[in-house]
C-alpha positions as CSV (number, residue, x, y, z in Angstrom):
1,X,-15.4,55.2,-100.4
2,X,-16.0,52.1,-98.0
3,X,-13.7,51.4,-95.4
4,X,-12.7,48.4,-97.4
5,X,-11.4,49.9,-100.3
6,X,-9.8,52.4,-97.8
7,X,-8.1,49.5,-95.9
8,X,-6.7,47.9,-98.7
9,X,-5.2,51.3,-100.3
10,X,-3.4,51.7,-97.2
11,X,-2.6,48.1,-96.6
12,X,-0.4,48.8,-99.8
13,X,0.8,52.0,-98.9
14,X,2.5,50.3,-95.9
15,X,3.5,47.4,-97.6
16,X,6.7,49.9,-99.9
17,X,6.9,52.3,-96.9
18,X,7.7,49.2,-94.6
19,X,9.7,47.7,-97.5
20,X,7.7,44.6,-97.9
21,X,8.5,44.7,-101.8
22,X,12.3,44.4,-101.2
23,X,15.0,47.1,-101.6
24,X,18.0,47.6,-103.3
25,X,21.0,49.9,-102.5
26,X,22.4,52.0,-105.4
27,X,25.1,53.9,-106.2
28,X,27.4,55.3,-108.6
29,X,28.5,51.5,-109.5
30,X,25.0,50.5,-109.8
31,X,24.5,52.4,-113.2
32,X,21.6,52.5,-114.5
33,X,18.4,50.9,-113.6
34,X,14.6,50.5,-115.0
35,X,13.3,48.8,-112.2
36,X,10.3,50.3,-110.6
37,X,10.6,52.1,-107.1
38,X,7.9,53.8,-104.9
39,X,10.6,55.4,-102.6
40,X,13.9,56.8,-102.3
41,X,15.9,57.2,-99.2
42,X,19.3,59.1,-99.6
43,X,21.5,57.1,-97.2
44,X,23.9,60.1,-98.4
45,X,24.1,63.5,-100.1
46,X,22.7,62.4,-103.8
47,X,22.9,64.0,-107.4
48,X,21.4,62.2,-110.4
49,X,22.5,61.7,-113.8
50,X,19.0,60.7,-115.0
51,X,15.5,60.2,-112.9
52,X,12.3,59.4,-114.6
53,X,9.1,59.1,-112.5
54,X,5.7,59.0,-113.8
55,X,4.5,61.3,-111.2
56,X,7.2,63.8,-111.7
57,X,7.1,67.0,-112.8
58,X,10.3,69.0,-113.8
59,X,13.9,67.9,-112.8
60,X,16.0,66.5,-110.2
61,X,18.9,66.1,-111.7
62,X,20.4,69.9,-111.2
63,X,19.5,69.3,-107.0
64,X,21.5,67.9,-104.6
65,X,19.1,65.4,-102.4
66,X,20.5,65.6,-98.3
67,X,21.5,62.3,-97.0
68,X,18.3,60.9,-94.6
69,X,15.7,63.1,-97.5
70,X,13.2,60.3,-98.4
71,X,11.3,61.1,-101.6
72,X,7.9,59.4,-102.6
73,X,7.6,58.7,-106.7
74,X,6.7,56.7,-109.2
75,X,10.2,55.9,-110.5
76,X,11.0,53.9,-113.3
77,X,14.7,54.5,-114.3
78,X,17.4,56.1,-112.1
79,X,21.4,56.8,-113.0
80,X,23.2,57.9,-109.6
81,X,25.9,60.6,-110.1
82,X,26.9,60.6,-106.4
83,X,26.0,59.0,-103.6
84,X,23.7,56.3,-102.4
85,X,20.3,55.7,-102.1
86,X,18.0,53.1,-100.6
87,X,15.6,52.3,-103.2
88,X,12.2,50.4,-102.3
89,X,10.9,48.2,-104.9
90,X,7.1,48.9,-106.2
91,X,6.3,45.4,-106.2
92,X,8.0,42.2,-105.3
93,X,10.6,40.4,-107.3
94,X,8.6,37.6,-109.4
C-alpha cells in the first residue's frame, strides 16, 4: 500500500473519531434512528432496545454499555432503552 492511500484512510479515520461528520445526542426520547454512525460514546450507563451494525456480530441488546465505553461500528439503526449516548455521524449531513 503507498503512503498515499495510507494517508487518506487515516485522514478519514480521524475525520468520525474527531467528530468532523457531526454528532447527535440520543436517548430514550430520541426513538429510533436509521442514520449511519461510526461511533458510539455512552455519556451514561446504556441498554438498547435494538442495534444493527453491519460489522456486528451477535447482540448488544442483553449488555449494559458503562457510561465513558466508546464503541467503534458500522451502525445503521439504534433504539435507546436507557441512557444516553453520543453518536458520531458516518458522513456529513447533505
Amino acid at each position: 500500500m503507498s503512503s498515499i492511500g495510507t494517508e487518506n484512510r487515516l485522514t478519514g479515520i480521524e475525520d468520525k473519531s474527531f467528530g468532523l461528520h457531526g454528532a447527535d445526542v440520543l436517548n430514550t426520547a430520541s426513538g429510533a434512528t436509521t442514520e449511519n454512525y461510526d461511533v458510539l460514546q455512552c455519556l451514561e450507563d446504556t441498554t438498547f432496545t435494538a442495534l444493527v451494525a453491519t460489522n456486528l456480530t451477535g447482540d448488544l441488546t442483553a449488555i449494559t454499555l458503562s457510561a465513558g465505553m466508546i464503541v467503534y461500528l458500522q451502525v445503521t439503526s439504534l433504539t435507546i432503552a436507557s441512557g444516553t449516548v453520543l453518536a458520531y455521524r458516518s458522513a456529513p449531513v447533505q
